[in-house]
BAFI-3210 file (N, C-alpha, C; in Angstrom, 3 decimals, decimal comma, padded with zeros to 6 digits):
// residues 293
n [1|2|3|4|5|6|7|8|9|10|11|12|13|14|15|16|17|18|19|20|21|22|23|24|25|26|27|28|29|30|31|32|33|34|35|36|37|38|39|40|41|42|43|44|45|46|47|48|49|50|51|52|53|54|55|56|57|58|59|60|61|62|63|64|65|66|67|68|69|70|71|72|73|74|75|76|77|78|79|80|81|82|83|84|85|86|87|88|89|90|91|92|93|94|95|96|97|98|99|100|101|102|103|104|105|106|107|108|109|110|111|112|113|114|115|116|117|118|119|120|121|122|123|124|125|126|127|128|129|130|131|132|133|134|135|136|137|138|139|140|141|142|143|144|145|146|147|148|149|150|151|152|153|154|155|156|157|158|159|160|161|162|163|164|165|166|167|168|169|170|171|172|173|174|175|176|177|178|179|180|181|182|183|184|185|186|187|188|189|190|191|192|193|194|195|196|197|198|199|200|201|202|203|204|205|206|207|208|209|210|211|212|213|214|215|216|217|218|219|220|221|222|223|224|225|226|227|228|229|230|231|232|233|234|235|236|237|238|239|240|241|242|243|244|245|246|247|248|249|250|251|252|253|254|255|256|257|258|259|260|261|262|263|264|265|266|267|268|269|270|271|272|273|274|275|276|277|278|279|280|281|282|283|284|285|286|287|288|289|290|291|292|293]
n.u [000,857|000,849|001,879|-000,548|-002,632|-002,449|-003,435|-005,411|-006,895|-010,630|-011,557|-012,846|-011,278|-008,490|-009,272|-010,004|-007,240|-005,714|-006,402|-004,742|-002,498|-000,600|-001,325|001,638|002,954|000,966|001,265|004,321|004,222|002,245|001,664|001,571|002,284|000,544|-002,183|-004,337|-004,397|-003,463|-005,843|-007,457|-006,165|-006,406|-009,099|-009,599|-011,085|-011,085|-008,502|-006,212|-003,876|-000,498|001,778|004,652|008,238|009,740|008,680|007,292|007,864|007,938|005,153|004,820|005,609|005,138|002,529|000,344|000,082|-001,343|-003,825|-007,118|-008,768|-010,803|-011,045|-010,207|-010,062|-008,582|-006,198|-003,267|-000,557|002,276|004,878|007,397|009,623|010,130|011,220|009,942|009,246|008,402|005,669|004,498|002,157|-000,749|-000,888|-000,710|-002,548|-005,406|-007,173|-009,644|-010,703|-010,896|-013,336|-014,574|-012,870|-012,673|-011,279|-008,747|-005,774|-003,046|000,248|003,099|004,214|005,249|003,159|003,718|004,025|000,250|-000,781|-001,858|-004,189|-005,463|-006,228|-007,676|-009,489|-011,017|-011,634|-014,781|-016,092|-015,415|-018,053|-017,886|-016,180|-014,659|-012,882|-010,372|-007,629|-005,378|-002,350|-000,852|001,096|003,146|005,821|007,264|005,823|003,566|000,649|-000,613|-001,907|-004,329|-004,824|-005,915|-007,924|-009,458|-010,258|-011,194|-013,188|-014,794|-015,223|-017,117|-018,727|-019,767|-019,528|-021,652|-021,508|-018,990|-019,948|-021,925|-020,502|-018,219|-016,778|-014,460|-012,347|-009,027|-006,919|-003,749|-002,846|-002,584|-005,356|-006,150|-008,019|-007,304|-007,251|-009,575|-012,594|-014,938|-017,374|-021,337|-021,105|-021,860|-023,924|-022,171|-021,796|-019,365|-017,498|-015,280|-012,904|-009,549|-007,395|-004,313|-003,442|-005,214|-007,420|-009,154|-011,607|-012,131|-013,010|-014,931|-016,533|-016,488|-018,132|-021,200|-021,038|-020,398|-021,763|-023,552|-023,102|-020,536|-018,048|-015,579|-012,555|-009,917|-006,968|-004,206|-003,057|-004,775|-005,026|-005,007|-005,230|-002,791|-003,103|-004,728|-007,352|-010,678|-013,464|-016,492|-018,668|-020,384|-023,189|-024,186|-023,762|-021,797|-023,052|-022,951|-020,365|-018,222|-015,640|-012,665|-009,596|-006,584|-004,486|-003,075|-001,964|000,900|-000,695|-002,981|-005,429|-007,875|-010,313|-010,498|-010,529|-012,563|-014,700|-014,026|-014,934|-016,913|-018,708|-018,939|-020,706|-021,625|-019,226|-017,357|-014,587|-012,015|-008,728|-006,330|-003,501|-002,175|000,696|001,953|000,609|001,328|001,991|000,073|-002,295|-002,931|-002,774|-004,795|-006,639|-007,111|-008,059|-010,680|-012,125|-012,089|-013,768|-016,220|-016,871]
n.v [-001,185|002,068|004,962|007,819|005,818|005,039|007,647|008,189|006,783|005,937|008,287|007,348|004,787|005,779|007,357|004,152|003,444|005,280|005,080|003,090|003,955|005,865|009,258|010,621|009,348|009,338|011,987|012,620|010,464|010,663|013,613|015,993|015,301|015,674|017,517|016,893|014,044|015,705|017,256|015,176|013,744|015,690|015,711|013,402|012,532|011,499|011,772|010,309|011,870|011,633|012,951|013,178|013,593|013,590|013,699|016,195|018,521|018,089|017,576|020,289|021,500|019,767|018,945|020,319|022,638|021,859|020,581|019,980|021,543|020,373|017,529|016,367|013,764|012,607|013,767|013,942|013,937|012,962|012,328|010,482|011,281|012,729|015,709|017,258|018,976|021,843|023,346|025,068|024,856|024,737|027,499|028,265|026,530|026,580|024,776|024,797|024,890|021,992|020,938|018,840|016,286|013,775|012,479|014,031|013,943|014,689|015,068|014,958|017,183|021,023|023,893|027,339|030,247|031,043|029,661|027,018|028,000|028,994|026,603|025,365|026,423|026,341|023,805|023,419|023,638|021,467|019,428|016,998|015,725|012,770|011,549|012,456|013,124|014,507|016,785|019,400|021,701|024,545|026,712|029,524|027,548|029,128|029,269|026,447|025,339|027,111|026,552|023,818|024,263|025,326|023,560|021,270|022,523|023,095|020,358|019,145|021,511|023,834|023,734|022,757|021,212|019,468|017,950|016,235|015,109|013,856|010,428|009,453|010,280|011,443|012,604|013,782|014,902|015,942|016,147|017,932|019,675|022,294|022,331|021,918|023,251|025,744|025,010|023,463|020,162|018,536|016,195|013,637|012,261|010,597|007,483|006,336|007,003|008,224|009,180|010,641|011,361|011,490|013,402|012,009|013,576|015,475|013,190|012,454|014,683|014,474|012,666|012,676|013,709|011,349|009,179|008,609|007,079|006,213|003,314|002,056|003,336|004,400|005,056|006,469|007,110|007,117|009,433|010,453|012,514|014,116|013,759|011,947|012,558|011,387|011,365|011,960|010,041|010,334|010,702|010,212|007,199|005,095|002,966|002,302|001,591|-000,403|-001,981|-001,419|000,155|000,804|002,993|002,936|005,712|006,579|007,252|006,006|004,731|001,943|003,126|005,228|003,795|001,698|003,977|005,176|002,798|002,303|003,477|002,124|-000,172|-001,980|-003,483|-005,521|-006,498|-005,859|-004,244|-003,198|-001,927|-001,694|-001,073|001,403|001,972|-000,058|-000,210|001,360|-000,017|-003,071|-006,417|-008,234|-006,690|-005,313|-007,671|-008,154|-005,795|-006,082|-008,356|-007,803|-006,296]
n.w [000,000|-001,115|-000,012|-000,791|-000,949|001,697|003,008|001,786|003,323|005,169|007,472|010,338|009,840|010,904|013,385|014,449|014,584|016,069|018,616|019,643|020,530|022,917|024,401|023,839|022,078|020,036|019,007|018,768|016,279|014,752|013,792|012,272|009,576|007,409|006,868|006,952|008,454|010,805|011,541|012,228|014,128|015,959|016,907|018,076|021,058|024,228|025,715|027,305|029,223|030,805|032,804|033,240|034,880|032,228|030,255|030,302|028,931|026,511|026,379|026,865|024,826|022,221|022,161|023,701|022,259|020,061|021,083|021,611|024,417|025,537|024,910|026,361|028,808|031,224|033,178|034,587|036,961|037,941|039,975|041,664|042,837|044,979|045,054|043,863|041,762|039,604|037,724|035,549|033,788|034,350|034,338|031,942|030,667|031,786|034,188|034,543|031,780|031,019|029,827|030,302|032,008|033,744|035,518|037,724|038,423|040,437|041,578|043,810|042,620|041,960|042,532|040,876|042,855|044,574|042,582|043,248|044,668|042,438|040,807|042,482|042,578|040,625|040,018|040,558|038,292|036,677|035,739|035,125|036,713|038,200|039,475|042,093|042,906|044,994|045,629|046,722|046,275|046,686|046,768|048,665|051,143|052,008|051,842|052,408|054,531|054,437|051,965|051,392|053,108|051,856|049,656|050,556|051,423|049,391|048,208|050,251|050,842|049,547|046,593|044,135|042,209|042,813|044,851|043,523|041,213|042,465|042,873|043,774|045,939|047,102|049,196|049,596|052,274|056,021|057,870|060,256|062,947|062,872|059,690|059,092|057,593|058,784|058,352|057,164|057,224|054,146|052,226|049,906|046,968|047,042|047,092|047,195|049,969|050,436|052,996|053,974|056,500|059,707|062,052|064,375|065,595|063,713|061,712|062,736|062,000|059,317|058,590|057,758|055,508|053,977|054,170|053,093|050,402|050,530|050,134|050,443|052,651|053,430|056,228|056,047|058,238|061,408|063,881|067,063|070,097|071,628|074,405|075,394|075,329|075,435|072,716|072,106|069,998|066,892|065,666|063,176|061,221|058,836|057,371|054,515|054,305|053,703|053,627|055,418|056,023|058,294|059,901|063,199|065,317|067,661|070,246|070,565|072,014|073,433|074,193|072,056|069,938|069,916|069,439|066,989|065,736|066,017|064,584|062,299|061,632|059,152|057,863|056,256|055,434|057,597|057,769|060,149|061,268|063,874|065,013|065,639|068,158|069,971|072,800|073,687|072,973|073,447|072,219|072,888|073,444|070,895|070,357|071,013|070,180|067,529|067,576|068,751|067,134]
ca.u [000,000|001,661|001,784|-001,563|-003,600|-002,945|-003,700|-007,174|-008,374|-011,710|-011,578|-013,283|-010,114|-007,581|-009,304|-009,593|-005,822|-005,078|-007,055|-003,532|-001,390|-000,838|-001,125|002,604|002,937|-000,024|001,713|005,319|004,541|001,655|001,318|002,170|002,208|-000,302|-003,135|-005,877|-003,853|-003,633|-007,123|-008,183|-005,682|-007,287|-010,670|-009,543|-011,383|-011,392|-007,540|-005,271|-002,618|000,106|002,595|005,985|009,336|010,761|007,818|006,862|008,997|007,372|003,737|003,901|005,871|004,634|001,160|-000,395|-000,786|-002,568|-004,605|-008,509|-008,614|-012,320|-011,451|-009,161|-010,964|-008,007|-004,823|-002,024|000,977|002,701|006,301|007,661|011,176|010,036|012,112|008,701|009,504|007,451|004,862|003,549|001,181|-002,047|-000,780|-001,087|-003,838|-006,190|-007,834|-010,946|-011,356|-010,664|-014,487|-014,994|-012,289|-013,151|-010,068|-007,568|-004,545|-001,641|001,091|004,524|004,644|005,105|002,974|004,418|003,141|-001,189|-001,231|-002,425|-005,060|-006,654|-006,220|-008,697|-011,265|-011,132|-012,512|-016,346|-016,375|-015,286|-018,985|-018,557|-014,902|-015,463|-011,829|-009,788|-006,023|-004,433|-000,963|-001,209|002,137|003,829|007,044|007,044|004,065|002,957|-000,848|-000,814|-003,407|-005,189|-005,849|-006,293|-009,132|-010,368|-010,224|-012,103|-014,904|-015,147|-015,564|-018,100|-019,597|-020,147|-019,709|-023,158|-021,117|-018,174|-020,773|-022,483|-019,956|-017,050|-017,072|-013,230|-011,497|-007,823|-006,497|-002,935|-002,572|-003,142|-006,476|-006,983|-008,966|-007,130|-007,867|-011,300|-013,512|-016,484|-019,150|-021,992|-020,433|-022,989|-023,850|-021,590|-021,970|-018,109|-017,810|-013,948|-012,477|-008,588|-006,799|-002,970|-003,511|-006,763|-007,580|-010,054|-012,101|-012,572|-013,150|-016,239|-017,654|-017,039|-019,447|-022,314|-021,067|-019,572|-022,660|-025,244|-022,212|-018,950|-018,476|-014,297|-012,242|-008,387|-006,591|-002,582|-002,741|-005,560|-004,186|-005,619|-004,618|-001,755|-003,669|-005,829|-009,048|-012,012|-014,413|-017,849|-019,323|-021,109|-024,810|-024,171|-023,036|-021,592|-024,118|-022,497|-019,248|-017,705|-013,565|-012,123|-008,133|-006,499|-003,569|-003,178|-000,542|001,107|-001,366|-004,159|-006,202|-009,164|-011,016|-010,454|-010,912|-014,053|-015,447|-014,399|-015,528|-018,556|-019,578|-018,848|-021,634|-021,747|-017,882|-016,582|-012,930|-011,304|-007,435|-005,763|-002,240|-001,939|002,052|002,447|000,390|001,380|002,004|-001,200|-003,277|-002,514|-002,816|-005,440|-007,725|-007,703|-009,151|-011,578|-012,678|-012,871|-014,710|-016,955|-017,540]
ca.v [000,000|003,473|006,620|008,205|005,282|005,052|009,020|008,001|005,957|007,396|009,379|006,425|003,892|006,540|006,815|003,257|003,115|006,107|004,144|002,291|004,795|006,791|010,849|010,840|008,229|009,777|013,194|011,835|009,585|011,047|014,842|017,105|014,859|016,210|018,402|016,044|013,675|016,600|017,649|013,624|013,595|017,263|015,342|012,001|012,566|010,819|011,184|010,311|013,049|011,489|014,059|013,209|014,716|013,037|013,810|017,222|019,380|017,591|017,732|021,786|022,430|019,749|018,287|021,004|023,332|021,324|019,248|020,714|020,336|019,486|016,509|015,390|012,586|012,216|014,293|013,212|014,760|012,232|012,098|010,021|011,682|013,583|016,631|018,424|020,007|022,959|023,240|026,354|023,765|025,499|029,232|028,504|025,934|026,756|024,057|025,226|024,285|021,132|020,891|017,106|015,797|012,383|011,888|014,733|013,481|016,078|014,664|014,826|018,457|021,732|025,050|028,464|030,892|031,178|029,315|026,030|028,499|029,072|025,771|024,837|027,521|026,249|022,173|023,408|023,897|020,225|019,014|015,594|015,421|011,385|011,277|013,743|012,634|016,104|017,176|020,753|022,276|025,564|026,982|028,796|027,184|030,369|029,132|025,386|025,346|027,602|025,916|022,462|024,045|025,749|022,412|020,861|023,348|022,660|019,066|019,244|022,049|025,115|022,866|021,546|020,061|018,532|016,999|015,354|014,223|012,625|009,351|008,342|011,167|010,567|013,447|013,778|016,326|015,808|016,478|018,403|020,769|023,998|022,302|021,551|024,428|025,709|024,625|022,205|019,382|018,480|014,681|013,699|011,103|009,755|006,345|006,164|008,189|008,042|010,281|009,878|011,471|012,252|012,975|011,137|014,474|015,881|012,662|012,460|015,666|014,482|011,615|013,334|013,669|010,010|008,661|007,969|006,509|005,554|002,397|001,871|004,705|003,962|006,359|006,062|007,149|007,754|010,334|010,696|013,811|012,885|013,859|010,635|012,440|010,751|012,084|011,615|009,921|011,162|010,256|009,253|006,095|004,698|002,136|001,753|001,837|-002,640|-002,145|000,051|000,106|002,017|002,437|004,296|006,131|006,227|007,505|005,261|003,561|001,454|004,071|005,809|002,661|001,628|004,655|005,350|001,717|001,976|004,307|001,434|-001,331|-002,856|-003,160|-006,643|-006,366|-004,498|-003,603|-002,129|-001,743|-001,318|-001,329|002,224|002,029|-001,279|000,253|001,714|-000,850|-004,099|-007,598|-008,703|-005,319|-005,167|-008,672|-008,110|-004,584|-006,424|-009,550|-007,447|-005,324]
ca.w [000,000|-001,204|000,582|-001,249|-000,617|003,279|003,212|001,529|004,038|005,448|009,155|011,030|009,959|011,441|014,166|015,515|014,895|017,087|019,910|019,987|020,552|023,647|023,644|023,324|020,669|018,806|018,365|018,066|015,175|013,076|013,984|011,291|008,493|006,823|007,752|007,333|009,529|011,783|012,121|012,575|015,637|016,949|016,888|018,677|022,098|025,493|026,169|029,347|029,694|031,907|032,756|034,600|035,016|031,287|029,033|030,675|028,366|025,031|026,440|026,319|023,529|021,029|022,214|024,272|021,650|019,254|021,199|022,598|026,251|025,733|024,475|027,919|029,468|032,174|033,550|035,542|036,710|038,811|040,708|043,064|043,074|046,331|044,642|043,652|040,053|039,473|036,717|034,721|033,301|034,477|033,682|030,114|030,097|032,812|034,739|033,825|030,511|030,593|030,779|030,750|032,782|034,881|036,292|037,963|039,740|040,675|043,345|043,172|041,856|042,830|041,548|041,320|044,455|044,100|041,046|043,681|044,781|041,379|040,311|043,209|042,618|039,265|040,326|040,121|036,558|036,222|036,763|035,275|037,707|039,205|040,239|042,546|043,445|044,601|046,796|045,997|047,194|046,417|047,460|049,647|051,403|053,327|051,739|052,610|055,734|053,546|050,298|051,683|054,279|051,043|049,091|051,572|051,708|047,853|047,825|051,418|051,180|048,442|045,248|044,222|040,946|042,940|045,821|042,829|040,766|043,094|043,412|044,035|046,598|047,574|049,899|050,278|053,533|057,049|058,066|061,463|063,207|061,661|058,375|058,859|057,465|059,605|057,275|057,662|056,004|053,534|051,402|048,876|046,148|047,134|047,238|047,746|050,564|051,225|053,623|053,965|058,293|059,914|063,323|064,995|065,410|062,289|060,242|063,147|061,795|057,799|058,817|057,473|053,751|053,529|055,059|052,020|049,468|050,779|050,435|051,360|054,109|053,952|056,321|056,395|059,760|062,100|064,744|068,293|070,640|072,769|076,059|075,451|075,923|074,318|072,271|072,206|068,624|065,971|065,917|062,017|061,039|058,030|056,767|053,378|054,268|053,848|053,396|055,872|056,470|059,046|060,828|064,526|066,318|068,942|071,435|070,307|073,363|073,101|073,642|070,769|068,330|070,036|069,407|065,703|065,248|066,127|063,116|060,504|061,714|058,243|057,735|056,276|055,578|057,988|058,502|060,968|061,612|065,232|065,593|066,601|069,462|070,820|074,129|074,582|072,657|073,220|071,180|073,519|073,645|069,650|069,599|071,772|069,416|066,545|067,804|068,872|065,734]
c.u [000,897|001,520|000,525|-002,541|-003,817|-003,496|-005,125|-008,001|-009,240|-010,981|-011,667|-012,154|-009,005|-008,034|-009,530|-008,540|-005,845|-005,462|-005,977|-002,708|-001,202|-000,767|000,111|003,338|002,065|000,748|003,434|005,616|003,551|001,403|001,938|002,798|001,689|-001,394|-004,209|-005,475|-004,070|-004,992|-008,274|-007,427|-006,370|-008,737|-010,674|-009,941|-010,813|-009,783|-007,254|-004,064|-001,698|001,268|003,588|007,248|009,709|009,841|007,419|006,918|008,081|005,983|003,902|004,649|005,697|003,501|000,167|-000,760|-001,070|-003,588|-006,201|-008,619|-009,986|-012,426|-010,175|-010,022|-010,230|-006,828|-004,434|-000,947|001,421|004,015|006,484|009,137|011,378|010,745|010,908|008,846|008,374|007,218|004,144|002,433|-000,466|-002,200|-000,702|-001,934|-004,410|-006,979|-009,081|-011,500|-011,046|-011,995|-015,160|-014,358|-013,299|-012,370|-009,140|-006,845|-003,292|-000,937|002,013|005,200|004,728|004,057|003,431|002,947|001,672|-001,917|-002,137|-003,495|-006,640|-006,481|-007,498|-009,673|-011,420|-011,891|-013,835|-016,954|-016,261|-016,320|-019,243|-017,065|-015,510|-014,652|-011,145|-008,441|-005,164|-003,044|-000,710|-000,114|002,692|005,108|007,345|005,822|003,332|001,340|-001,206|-001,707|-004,298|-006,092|-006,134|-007,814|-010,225|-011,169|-011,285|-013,638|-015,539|-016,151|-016,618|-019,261|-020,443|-020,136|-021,020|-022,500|-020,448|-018,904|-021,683|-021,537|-018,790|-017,813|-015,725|-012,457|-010,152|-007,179|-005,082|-002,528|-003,209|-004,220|-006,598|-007,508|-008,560|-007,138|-009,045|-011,919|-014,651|-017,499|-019,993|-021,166|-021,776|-022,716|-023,114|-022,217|-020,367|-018,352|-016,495|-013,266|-010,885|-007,827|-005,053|-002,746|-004,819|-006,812|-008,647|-011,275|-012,785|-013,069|-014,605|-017,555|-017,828|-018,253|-020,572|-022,310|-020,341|-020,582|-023,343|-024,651|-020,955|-019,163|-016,753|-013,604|-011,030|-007,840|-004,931|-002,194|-004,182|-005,298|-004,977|-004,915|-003,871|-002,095|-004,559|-007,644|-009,925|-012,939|-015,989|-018,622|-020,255|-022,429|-025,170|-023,092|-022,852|-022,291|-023,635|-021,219|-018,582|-016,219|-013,353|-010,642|-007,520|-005,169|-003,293|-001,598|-000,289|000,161|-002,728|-004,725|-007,103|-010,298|-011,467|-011,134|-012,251|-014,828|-015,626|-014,711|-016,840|-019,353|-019,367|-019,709|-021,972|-020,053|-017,438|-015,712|-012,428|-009,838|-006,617|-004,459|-001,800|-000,165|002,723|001,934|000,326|001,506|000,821|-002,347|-002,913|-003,148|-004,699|-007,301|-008,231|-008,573|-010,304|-012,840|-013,198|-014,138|-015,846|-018,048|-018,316]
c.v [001,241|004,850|007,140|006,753|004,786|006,917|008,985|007,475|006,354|007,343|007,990|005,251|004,521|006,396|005,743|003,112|004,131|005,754|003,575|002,835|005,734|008,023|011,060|010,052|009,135|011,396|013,199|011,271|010,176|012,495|015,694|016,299|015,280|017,097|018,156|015,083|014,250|016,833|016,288|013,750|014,881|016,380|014,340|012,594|011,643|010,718|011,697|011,288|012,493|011,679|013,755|013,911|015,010|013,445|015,644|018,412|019,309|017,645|019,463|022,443|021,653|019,081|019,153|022,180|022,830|020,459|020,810|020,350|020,251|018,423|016,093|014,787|012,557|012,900|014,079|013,927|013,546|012,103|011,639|010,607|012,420|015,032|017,949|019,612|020,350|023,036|024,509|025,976|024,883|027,152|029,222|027,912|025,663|025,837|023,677|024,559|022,702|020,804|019,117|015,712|015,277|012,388|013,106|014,270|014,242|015,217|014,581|015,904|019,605|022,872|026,332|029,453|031,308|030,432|027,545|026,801|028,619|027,820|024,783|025,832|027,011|024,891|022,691|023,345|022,708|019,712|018,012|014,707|013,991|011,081|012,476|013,359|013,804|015,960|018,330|021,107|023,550|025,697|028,496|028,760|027,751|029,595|027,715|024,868|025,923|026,555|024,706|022,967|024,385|024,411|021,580|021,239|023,481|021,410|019,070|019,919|022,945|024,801|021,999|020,550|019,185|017,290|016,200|014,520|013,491|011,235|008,552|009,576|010,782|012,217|013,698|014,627|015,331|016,721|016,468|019,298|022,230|023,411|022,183|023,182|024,770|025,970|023,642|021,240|018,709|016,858|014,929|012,167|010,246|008,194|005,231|007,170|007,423|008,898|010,066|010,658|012,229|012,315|012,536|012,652|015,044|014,773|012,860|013,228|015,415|013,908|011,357|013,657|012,676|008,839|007,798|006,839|005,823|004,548|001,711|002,928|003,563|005,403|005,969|005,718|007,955|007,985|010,530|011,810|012,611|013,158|013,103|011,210|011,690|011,995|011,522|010,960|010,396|010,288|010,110|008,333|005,554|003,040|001,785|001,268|-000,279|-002,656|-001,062|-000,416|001,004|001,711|003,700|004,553|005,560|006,355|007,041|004,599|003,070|001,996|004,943|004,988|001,722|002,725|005,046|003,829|001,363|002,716|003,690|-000,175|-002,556|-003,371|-004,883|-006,905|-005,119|-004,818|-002,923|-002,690|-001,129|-000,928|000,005|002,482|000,816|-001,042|000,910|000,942|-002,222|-005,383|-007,578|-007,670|-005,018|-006,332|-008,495|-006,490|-005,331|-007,655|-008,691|-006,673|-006,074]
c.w [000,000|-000,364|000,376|-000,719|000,821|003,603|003,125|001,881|005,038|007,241|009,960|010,715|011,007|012,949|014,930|015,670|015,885|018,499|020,507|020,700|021,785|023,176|023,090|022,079|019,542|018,377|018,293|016,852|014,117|013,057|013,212|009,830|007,324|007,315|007,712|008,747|010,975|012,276|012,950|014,181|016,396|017,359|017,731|020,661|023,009|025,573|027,407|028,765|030,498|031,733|033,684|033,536|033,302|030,607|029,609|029,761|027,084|025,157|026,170|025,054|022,098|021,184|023,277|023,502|020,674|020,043|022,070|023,507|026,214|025,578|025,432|028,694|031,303|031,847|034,513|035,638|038,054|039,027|041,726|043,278|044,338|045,827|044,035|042,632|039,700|037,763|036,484|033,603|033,003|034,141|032,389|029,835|031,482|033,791|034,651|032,114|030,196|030,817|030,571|030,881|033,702|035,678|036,279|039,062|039,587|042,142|043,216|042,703|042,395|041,748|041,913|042,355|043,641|043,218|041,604|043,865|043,268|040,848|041,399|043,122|041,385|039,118|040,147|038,876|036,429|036,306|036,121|036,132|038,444|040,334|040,422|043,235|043,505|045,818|046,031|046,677|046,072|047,801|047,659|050,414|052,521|053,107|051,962|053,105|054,866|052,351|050,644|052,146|053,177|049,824|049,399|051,745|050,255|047,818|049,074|051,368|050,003|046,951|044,805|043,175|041,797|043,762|045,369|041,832|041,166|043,677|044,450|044,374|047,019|047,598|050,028|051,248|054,752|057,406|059,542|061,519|062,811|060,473|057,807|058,567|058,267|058,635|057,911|056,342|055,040|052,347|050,338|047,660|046,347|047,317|047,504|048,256|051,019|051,646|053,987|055,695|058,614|061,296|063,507|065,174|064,644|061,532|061,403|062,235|059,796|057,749|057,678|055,571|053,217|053,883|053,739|050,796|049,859|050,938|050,989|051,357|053,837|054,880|056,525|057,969|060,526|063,452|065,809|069,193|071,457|074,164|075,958|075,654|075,109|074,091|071,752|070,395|068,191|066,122|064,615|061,967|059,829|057,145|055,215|053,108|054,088|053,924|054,029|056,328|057,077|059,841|062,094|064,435|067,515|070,563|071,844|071,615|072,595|073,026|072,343|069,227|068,363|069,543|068,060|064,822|064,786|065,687|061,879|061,008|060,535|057,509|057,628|055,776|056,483|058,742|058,926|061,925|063,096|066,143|066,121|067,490|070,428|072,215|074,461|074,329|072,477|072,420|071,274|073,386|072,042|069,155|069,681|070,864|068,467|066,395|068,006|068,449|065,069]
res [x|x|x|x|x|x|x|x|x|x|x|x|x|x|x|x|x|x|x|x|x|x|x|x|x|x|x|x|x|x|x|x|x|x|x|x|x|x|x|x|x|x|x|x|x|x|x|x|x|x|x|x|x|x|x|x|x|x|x|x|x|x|x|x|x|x|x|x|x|x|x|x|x|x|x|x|x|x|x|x|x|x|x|x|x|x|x|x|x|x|x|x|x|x|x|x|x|x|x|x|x|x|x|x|x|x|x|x|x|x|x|x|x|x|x|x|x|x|x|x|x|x|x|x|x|x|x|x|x|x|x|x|x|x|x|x|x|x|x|x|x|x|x|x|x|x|x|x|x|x|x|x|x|x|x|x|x|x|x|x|x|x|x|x|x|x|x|x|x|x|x|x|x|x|x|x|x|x|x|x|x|x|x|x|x|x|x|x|x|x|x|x|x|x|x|x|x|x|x|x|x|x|x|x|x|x|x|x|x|x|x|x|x|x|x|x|x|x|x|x|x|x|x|x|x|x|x|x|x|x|x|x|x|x|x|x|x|x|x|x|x|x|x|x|x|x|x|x|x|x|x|x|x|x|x|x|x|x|x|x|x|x|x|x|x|x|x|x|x|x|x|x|x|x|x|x|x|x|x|x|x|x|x|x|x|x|x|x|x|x|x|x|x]
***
């Protein structure tokens, strides 16, 4: 088959091939061939974006300005290098328009000073957003407490889009009482909540918007004050909730894990990593919790 007669084959052949191909493959190998070529790849909807350190460079200077961010299904910026390489990503293509993004996951990265701020006032517009995977950091992180508490009061409270369309939340920040917003926390449609530190406190008062959907709660670490007081439970209970994984601190009693236990009544897998409070919660006292759950 010659040159001219793979050029002439109709739209609908092209694109199932480009189905093959990731974003960076697809504008690597056929992008600027021709300018029918071209306009077939402009048209190819529903793509994943996934943005690390090595491709970063080639996403904005040869596939971010041809491509329509209406037609981004899913974006990713992901690093595990802990080294947090800063992204001017969103100061040229806004957050905002990506208007029917499913899937945003950011972690690993840094943004220049404010630019995390408008990149979270900017989540409401997403209103068919299902998935939310953020670690929002700037340098330096005078606004940190801030934009998390604001983050928070997005996805809880003042978002009618985000509180209808999350289904699959994944937090990276510690979650205490100066991050908690004073809102009513209000129902969500979530249905996967994971927190990477929570105190025992605050997740009480999420309760109430994890209540009607959630169906599995991982928390890295679920944090108790270190003056052991107890705290009184919430008067909602997690009724949907079946997979919950958890691991305490150090200052964990039985108290504590009776009490945030006994807001997951329908709960059949559950693990919990008890090894940093072996001194205050022993073998014997966790059997006796869960037998009893």
């Amino acid at each position: 088959m010659n040159k001219t007669t793979i050029e002439l084959l109709p739209t609908e052949l092209w694109m199932i091939l480009f189905q093959y191909f990731d974003v960076c493959e697809l504008y690597a190998q056929f992008n600027g061939l021709n300018s029918r070529i071209d306009r077939i790849i402009q048209s190819v909807n529903n793509l994943c974006l996934r943005i690390d350190e090595a491709n970063h460079i080639f996403y904005l200077e040869h596939i971010m300005p041809w491509i329509h961010c209406e037609n981004v299904n899913s974006l990713s910026f992901l690093d595990d290098s802990k080294t947090y390489p800063q992204t001017e990503f969103f100061l040229l293509y806004p957050l905002e328009k990506f208007i029917e993004l499913r899937s945003f996951v950011f972690r690993g990265w840094s943004l220049p000073f404010h630019n995390p701020r408008e990149v979270i006032e900017q989540l409401p517009h997403l209103t068919y957003l299902q998935k939310l995977d953020v670690e929002l950091h700037e340098f330096p992180q005078d606004n940190y407490e801030e934009n998390n508490k604001r983050l928070m009061e997005l996805i809880f409270n003042s978002s009618d889009n985000l509180r209808k369309s999350l289904k699959y939340v994944i937090m990276n920040m510690y979650i205490g009482l100066n991050i908690l917003p004073s809102v009513t926390f209000l129902p969500t449609n979530i249905e996967y909540f994971q927190v990477s530190i929570i105190d025992l406190e605050p997740f009480l008062k999420l309760i109430p918007s994890l209540e009607s959907c959630c169906k599995t709660i991982e928390f890295e670490y679920l944090e108790v004050n270190h003056t052991g007081e107890l705290i009184l439970p919430s008067l909602n209970v997690l009724n949907c909730c079946t997979k919950l994984t958890i691991k305490t601190n150090c200052y964990s009693k039985f108290g504590h894990l009776k009490v945030f236990l006994s807001h997951f009544p329908e709960v059949k897998e559950l693990i919990i990593d008890n090894a940093p409070a072996d001194d205050q919660l022993t073998a014997d006292q966790l059997e006796i919790l869960v037998r009893n759950h």
